[in-house]
Structure formats: structure tokens, C-alpha cells
LOMARTOR-990471 format. One record per residue (C-alpha): residue number from 1; residue in three letters; x, y, z. Coordinates in nm, 4 decimals, m for minus. Example, Ala and Ser with C-alpha at 12.3 -4.5 7.8 and 13.67 -1.06 7.14 Angstrom:
resi / resn / u / v / w
1 / ala / 1.2300 / m0.4500 / 0.7800;
2 / ser / 1.3670 / m0.1060 / 0.7140;
# end
This chain:
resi / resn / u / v / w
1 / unk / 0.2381 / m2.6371 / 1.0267;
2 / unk / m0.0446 / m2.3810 / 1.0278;
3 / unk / m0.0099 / m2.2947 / 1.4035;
4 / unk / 0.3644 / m2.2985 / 1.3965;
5 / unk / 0.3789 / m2.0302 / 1.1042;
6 / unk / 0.1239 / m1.8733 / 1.3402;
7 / unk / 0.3116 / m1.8602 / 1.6423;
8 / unk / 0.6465 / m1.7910 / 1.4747;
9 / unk / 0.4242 / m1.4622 / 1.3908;
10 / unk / 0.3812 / m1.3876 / 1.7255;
11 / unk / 0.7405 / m1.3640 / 1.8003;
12 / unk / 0.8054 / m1.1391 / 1.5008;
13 / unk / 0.6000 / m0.8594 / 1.6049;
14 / unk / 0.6643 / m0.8891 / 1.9989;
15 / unk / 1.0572 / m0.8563 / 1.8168;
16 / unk / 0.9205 / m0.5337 / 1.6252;
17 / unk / 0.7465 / m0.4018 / 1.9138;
18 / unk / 1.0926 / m0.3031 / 2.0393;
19 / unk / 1.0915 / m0.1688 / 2.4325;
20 / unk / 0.8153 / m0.2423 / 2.6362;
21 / unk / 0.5144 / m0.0137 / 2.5715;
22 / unk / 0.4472 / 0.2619 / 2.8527;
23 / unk / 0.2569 / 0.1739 / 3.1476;
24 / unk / 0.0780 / 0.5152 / 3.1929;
25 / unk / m0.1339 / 0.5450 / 2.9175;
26 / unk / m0.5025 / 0.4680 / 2.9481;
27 / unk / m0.6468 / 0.1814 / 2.8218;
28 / unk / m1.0438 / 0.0917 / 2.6528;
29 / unk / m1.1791 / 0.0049 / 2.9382;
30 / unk / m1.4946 / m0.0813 / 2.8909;
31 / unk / m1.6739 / m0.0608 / 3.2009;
32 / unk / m1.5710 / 0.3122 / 3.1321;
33 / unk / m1.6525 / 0.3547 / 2.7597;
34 / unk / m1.9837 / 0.3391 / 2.6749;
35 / unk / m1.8291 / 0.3828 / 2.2598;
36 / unk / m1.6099 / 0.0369 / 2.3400;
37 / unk / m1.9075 / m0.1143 / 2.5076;
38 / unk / m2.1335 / m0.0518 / 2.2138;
39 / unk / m1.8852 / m0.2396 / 1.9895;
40 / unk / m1.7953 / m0.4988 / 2.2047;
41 / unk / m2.2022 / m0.5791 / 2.1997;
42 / unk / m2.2364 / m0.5835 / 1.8159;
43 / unk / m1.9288 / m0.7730 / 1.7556;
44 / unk / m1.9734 / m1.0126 / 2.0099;
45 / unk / m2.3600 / m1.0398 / 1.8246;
46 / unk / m2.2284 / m1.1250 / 1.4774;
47 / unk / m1.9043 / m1.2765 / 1.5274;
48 / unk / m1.7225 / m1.5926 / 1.7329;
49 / unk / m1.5896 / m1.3566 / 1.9621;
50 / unk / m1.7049 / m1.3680 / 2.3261;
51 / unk / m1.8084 / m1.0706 / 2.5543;
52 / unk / m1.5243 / m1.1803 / 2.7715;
53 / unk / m1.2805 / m1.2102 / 2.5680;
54 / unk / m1.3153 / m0.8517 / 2.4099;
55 / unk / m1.3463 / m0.7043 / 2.7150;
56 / unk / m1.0331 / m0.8277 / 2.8165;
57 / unk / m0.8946 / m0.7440 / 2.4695;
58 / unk / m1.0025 / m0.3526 / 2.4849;
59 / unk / m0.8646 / m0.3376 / 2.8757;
60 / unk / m0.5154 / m0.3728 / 2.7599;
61 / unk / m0.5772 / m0.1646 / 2.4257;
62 / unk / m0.3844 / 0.1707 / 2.4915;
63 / unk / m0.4874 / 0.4848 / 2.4020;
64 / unk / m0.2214 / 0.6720 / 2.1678;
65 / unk / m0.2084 / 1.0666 / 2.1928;
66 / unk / 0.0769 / 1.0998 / 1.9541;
67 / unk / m0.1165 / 0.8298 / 1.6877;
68 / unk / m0.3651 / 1.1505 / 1.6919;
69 / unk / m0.1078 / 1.3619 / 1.6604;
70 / unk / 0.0573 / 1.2259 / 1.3547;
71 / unk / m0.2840 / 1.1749 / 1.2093;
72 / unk / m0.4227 / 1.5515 / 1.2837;
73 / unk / m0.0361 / 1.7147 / 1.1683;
74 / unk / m0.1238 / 1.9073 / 0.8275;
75 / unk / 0.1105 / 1.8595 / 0.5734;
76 / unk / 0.3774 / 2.1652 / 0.5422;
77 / unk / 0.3463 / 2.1741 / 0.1808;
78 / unk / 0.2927 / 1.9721 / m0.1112;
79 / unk / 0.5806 / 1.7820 / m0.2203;
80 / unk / 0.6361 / 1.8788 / m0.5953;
81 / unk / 0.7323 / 1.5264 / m0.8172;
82 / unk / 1.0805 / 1.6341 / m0.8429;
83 / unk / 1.0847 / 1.6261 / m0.4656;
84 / unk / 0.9294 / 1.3207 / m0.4339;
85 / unk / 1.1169 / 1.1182 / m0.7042;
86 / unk / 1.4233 / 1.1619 / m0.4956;
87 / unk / 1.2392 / 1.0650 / m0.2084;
88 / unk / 1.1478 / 0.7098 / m0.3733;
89 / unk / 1.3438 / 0.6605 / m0.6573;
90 / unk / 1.7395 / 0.6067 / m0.4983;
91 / unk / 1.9989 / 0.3907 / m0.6051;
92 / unk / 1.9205 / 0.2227 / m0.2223;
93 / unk / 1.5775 / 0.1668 / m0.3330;
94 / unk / 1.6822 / 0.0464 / m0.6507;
95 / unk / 1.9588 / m0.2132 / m0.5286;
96 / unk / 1.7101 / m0.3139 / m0.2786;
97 / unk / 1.4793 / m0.4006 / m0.5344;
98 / unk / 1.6864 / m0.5872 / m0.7375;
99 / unk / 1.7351 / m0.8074 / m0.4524;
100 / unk / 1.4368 / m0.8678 / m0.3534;
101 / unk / 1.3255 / m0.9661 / m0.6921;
102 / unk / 1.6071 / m1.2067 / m0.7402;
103 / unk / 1.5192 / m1.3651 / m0.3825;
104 / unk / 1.1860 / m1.4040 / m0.4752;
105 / unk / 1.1807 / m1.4959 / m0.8496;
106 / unk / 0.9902 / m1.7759 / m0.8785;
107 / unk / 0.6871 / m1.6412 / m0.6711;
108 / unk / 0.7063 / m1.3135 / m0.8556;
109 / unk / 0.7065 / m1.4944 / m1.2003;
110 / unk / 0.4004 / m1.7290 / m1.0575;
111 / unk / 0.2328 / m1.3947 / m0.9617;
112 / unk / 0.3023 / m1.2559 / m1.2966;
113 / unk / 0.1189 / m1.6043 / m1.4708;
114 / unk / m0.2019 / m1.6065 / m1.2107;
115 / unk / m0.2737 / m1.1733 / m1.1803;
116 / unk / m0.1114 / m1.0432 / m1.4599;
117 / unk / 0.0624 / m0.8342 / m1.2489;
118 / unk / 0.4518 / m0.7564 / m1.3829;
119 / unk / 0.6943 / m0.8763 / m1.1031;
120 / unk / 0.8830 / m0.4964 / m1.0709;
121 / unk / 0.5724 / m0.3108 / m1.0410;
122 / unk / 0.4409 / m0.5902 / m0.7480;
123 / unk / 0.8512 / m0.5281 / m0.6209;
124 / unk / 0.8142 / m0.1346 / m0.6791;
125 / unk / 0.4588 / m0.1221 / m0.5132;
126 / unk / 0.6579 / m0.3235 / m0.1789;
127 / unk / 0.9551 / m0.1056 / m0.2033;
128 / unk / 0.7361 / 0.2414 / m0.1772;
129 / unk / 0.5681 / 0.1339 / 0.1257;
130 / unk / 0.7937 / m0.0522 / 0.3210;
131 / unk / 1.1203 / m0.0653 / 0.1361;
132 / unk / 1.0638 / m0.4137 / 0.0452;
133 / unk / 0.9579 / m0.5073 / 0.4303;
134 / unk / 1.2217 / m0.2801 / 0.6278;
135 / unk / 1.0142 / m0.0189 / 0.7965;
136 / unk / 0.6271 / m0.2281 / 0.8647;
137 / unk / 0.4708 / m0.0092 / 1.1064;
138 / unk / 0.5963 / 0.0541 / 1.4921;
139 / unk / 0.2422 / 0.0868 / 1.6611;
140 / unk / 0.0420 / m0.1671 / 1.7914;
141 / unk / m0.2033 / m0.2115 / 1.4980;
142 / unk / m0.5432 / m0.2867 / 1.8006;
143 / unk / m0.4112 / 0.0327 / 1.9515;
144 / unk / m0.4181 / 0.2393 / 1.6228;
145 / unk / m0.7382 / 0.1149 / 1.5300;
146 / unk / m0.9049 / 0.1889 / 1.9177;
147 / unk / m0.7247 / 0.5128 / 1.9537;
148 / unk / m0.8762 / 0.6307 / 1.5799;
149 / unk / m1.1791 / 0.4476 / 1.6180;
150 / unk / m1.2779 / 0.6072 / 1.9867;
151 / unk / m1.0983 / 0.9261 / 1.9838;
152 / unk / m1.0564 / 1.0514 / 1.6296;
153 / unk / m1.3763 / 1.1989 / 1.5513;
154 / unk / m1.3151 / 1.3495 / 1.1713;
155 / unk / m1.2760 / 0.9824 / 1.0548;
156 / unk / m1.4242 / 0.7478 / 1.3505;
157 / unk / m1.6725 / 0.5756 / 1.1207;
158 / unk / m1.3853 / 0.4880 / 0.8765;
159 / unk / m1.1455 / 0.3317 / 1.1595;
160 / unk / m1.4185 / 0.1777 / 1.3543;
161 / unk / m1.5053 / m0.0356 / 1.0674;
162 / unk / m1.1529 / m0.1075 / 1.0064;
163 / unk / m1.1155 / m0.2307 / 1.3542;
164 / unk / m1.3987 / m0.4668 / 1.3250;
165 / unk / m1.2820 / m0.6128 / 1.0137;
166 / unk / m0.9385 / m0.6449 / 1.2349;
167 / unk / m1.1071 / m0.8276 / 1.4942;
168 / unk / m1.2920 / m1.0797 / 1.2359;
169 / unk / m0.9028 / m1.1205 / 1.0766;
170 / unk / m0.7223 / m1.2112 / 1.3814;
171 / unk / m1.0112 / m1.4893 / 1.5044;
172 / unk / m1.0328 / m1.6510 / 1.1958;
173 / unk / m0.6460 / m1.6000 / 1.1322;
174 / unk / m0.6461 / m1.7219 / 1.4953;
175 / unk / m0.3522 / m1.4796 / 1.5444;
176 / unk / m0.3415 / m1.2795 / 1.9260;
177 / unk / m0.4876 / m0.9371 / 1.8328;
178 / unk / m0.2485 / m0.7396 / 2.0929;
179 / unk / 0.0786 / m0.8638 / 1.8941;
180 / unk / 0.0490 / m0.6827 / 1.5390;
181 / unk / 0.2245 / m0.3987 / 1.4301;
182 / unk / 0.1460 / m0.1736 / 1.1778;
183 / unk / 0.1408 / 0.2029 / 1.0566;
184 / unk / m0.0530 / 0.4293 / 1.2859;
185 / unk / m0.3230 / 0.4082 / 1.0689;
186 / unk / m0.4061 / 0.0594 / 1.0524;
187 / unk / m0.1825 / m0.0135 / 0.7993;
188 / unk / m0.0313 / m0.3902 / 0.8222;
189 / unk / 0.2874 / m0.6020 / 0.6835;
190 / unk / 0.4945 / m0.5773 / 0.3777;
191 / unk / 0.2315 / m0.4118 / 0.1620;
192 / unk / 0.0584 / m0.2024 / 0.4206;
193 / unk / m0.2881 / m0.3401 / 0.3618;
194 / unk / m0.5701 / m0.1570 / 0.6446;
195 / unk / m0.7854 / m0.4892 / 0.7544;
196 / unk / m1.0860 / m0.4520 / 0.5015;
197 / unk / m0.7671 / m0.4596 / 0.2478;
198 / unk / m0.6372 / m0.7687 / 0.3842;
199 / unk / m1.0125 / m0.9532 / 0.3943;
200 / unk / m1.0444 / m0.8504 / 0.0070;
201 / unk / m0.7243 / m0.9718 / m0.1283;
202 / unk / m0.4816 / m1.1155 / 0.0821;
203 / unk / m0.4003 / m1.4354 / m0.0319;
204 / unk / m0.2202 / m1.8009 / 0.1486;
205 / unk / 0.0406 / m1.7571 / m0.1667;
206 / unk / 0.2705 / m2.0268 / m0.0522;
207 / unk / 0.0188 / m2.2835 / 0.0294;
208 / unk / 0.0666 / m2.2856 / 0.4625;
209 / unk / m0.3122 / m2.2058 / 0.5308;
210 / unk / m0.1971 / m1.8837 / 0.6473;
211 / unk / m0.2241 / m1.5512 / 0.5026;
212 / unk / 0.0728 / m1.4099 / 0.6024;
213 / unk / 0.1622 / m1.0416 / 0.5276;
214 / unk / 0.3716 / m0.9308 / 0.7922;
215 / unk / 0.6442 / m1.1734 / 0.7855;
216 / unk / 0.6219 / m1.3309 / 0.4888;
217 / unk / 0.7239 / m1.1629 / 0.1379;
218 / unk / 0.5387 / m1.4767 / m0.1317;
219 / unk / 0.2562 / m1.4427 / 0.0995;
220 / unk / 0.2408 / m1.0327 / 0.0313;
221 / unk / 0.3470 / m1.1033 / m0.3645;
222 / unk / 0.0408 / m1.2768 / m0.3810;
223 / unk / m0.1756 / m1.0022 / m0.1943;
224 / unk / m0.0676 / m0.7253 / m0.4341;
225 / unk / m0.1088 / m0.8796 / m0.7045;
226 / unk / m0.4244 / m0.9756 / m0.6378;
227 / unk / m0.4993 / m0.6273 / m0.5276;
228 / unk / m0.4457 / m0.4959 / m0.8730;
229 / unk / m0.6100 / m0.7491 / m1.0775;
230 / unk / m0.9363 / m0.7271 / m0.8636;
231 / unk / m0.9002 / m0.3555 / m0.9380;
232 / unk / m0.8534 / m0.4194 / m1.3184;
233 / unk / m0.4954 / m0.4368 / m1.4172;
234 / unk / m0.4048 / m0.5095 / m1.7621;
235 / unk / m0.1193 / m0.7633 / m1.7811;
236 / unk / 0.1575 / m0.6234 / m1.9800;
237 / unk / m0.0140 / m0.2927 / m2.0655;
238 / unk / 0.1795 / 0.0284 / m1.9848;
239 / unk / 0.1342 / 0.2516 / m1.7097;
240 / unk / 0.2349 / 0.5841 / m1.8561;
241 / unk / 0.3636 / 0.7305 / m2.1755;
242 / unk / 0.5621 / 1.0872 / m2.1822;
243 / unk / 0.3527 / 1.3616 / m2.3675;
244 / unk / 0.3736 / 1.7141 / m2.4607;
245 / unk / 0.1367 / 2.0483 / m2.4483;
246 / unk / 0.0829 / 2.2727 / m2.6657;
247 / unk / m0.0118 / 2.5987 / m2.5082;
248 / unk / m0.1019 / 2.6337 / m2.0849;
249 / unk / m0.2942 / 2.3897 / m2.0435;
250 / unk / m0.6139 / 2.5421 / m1.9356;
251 / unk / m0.8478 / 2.3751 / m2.1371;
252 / unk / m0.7384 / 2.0813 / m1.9180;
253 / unk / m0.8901 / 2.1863 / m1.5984;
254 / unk / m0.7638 / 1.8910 / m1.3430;
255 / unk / m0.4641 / 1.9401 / m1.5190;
256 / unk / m0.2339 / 2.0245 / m1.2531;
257 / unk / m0.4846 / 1.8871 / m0.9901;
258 / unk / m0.4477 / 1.5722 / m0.7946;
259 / unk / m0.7401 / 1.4006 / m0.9840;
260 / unk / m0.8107 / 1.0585 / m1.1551;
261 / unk / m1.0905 / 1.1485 / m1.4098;
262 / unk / m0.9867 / 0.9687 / m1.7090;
263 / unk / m1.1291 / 1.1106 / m2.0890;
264 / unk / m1.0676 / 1.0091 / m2.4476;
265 / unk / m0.7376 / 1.0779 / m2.5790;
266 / unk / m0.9683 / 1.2914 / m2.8859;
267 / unk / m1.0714 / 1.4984 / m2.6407;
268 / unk / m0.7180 / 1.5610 / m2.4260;
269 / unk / m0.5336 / 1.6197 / m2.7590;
270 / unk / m0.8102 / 1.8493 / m2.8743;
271 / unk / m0.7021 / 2.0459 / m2.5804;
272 / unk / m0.2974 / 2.0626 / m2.6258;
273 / unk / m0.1704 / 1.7857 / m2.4964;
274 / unk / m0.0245 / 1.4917 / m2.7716;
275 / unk / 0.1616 / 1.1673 / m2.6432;
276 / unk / 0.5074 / 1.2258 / m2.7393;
277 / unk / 0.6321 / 0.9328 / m2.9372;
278 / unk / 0.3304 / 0.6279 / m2.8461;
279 / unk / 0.0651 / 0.5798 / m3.0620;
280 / unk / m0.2645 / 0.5812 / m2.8938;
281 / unk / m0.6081 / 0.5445 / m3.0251;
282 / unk / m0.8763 / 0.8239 / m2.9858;
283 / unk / m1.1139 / 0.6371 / m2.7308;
284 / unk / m0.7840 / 0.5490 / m2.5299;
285 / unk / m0.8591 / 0.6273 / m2.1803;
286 / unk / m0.6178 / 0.8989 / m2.0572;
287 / unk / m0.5438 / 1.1008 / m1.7030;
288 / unk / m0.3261 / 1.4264 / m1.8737;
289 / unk / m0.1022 / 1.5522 / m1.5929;
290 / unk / 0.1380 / 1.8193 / m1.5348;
291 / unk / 0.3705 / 1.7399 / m1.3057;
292 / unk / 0.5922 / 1.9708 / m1.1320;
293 / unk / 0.9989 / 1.9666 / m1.1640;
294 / unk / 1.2821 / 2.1753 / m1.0221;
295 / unk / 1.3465 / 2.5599 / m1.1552;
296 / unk / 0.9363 / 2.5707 / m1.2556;
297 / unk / 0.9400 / 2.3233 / m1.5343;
298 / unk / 0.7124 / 2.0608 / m1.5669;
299 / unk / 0.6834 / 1.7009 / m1.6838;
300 / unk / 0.4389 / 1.5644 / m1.9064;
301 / unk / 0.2477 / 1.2766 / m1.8843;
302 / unk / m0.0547 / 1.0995 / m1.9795;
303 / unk / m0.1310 / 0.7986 / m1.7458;
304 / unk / m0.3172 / 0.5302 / m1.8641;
305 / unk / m0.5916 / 0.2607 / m1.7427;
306 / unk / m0.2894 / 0.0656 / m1.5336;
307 / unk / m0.1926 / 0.4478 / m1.3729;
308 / unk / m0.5387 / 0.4811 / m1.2995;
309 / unk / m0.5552 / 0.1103 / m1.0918;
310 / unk / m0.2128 / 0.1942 / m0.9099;
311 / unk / m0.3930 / 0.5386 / m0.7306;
312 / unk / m0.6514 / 0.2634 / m0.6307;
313 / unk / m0.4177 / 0.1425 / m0.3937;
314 / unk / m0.2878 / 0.4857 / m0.2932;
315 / unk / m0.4954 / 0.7891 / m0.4258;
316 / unk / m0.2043 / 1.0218 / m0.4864;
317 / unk / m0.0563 / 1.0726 / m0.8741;
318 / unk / 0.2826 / 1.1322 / m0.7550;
319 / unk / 0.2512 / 0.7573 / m0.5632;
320 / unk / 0.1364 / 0.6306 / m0.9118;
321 / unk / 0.4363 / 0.7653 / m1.0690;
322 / unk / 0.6812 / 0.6443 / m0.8044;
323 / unk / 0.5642 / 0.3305 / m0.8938;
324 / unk / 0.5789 / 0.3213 / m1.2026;
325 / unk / 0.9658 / 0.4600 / m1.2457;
326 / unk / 1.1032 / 0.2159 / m0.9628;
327 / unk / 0.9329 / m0.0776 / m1.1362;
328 / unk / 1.1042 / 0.1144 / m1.4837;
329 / unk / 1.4602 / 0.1402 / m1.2754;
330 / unk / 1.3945 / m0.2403 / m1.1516;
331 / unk / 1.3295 / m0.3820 / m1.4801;
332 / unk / 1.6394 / m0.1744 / m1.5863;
333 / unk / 1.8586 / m0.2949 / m1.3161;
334 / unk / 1.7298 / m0.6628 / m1.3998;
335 / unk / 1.7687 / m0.6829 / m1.7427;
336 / unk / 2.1370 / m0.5094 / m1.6981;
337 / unk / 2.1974 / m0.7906 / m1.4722;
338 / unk / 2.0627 / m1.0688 / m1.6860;
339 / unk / 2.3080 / m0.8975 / m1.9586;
340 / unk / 2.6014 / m0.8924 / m1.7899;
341 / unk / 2.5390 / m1.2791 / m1.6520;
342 / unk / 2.4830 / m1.3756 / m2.0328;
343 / unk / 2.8433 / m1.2017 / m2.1296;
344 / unk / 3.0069 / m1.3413 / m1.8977;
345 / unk / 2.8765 / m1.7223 / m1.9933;
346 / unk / 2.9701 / m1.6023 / m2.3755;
347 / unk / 3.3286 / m1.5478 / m2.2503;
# end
């Protein structure tokens, strides 16, 4: 069973590897790298991998110039939240959602009773990265990794160790390196873990002796909810709770500032800012944020200890809150669901 799932993986990315990958571009070589060599020498020292075997490995590992393009492109701008709500928060998204939740109820629920972790925000998380397993990653994930690793200076000590923990996954996985896809960072399956992600907290969830997050969705439930209870999530505690301000805001210096530094409520309402209707205790830990609409308003919000564990899977606040209002519009769309079903079983 194990090396059936296993192979049936195989065919699955060679399927999203689309048209055959271009014969030009230069490979790791390395009887020509010294960098490869050096790794293929420590790996081979601490690991079950043979010299051979990763020297034929990094021969056929491809050097991508546009994976350091997309890497290197600055951003245009800053997306404001308004801008990015629309990006995330569709009724596409949302439908989408609400089928992947009722496909995959009972592993979401047993998710829910092991991590703690609410099934729409483990759906919502799923749906931001990949749109619930749609768009995984088009790149080679050993050609990411090499190109980043080898030829990406500003953050080589960051991919190299990812691609070592990528070569330790795929031998004891005992998956063929060269057949993953994944972001052009690194990033792999229906939660987009990078490979020191997927050693941490990617779990066999459906019992096949396979940790499977590319092609299969109870495997990737699992993962992310483990994720976020090894990072501290609080089962059934909110996320965020609307708030006003009194004044600017500039006695709330990271206010407007893509920060995480969490104070006391005391202290955040001593400066201006109030939840709006919750009632929150003066040691509650709280991340105030202003966060901007369309026509220069601004949005209120104070995000709490579970806000604070969802930008541990993606440092960004406007990720966190993308998040946390699909898993609100899933829960919505759910519940209206489960209301209608119940009316029509009345009638």
C-alpha cells in the first residue's frame, strides 16, 4: 500500500509538470561546482544518501533564471487590505470552500478533536495558498531549491538548508527527488509547507505510512493543523475582534506597521484604541492594527493570541486577516447550508 500511494505520487507531479522541461538550461554539475560538491560531501557524510547517487541527482537539477527573477522582482506597492480582501475573499473562494469542507468532513472534524484547530480556518488556511489544492506550485521543487541555494546569494544559507532537509524528506519518504513540484520557493503541496515545514509537522493523517501533502487533502488537514497547535493555537478562541480609536493613533507606534508585538490590552486602550463590542481583560494579549480601506478609511482591529499564531505560518497581517474572514465566510456559508438542509427536513 505504502509504495503504491508512493508511486501514484510520482505520476501526479510528472502530470503537473505539464510540457517537457527545456533542454538548454544548465544543470548542477558537480564536477563543475565546487558549492554542489561541498554539499554533496556533507550530505552524503550524515545521511543514507550515496555520493553517486547525488551526483547523479544534481546533474539533472536545472538551473532556473526566471526562479531568480521572480524571487529578486520588488513588489510594486503594498497592497492595502481592501485590495487584498478582494483578492482572497470571493464568492469562488468561498463556494470552493464550502466544498471542500463538505468533501472532507469527517477528517476536518477529527482534526478539530486531536489540534484544536477549527475545520474553516484549517479550510481557509488551504484555500489562501492553493485554493484548496488548485494552483500547488509549477517548478520543479530540487530545481528551486538548487537554483536558490547555488545562485541566490541574499538568502543562500536559508535555501541551502531547505534543500538538505528536502533531500533527508524524499529518502526517507522514499519518493524520486526530480518529480516534485512546488512554488519557486520551495514551497510544496496543498498547504505550501518549505521542507523544514514538512519535517516539523506533516503528519500520515489517514493512516497509509505516507505523509502525503501534495496529492492528498486528509493528509494536508492533518499537517496544518498540526502546524498551528505546535505553534500554540487555542481551540475555539477567536482570532480577531473589531475595535475603535480614539484620536490618530500615534501613541501606538507599530500601529500601521506590519508588526506582531503583542501588549496588554491596559496598555493599547490607554493609548486610544477600545475593542468595540468584546469584552477583554486588561492582561489580554493584543496586536492593535490599522488597516487600510478604500477612499482613506481604515479598519480597526485588535488581533489576538490565535492572529498572532496564523502570521507564524505566513508573517504578513493582511494574510492573518484573510484567514480569518474566509474561515468567517466558510463557517457562514456552512451553517447557511446546514439551515437550509434542516428546513427542508421540517417541511
Amino acid at each position: 500500500m505504502k509504495h503504491t500511494v508512493k508511486r501514484g505520487l510520482g505520476v501526479a507531479c510528472l502530470l503537473l509538470a505539464g510540457p517537457s522541461l527545456a533542454a538548454d538550461r544548465p544543470h548542477y554539475d558537480p564536477a563543475s561546482n565546487e558549492q554542489v560538491k561541498q554539499l554533496i560531501q556533507e550530505v552524503s557524510q550524515d545521511s543514507d544518501w550515496q555520493p553517486e547517487q547525488l551526483n547523479h541527482l544534481f546533474s539533472q537539477a536545472e538551473r532556473r533564471d526566471d526562479i531568480i527573477k521572480l524571487i529578486s522582482k520588488p513588489a510594486e506597492r503594498v497592497l492595502t487590505w481592501a485590495e487584498y480582501r478582494r483578492l482572497f475573499i470571493t464568492d469562488a473562494r468561498i463556494k470552493a470552500g464550502h466544498e471542500f469542507m463538505a468533501q472532507h468532513r469527517d477528517a476536518l472534524n477529527r482534526a478539530h478533536e486531536q489540534y484544536g484547530v477549527d475545520p474553516t480556518v484549517i479550510t481557509a488556511i488551504i484555500g489562501v495558498e492553493t485554493f484548496y489544492g488548485r494552483h500547488k506550485g509549477r517548478h520543479r521543487v530540487i530545481d528551486a531549491l538548487s537554483t536558490l541555494s547555488f545562485d541566490y546569494p541574499p538568502r543562500s544559507a536559508f535555501f541551502r538548508k531547505q534543500l538538505v532537509a528536502y533531500l533527508e524528506l524524499v529518502k526517507q519518504e522514499g519518493l524520486n527527488p526530480l518529480l516534485p513540484m512546488g512554488s519557486y520557493a520551495g514551497a510544496m503541496g496543498f498547504p505550501q509547507f518549505i521542507p523544514t515545514s514538512y519535517q516539523a509537522y506533516a503528519v500520515d493523517f489517514n493512516g497509509d505510512g505516507f505523509r502525503d501533502i501534495w496529492t492528498n487533502p486528509v493528509d494536508a488537514i492533518g499537517s496544518v493543523a498540526h502546524y498551528f497547535e505546535a505553534h500554540g493555537w487555542k481551540k475555539d478562541a477567536p482570532v480577531a475582534v473589531d475595535a475603535v480609536l480614539e484620536g490618530d493613533g500615534t501613541k501606538l507606534e507599530n500601529l500601521r506597521k506590519n508588526r506582531f508585538d503583542m501588549q496588554d490590552y491596559s496598555q493599547v486602550a490607554a493609548a486610544g484604541m477600545t475593542a468595540k463590542s468584546a469584552s477583554l481583560t486588561a492582561d489580554t494579549r493584543v496586536l492593535p492594527m490599522a488597516l487600510s480601506l478604500d477612499d482613506d478609511q481604515e479598519q480597526m482591529m485588535l488581533g489576538l493570541h490565535n492572529f498572532y499564531v496564523i502570521t507564524r505560518y505566513n508573517h504578513s497581517r493582511l494574510y492573518a486577516m484573510a484567514v480569518n474572514e474566509l474561515a468567517k465566510a466558510l463557517k457562514a456559508s456552512d451553517q447557511g447550508a446546514s439551515d437550509q438542509e434542516a428546513a427542508r427536513d421540517q417541511g
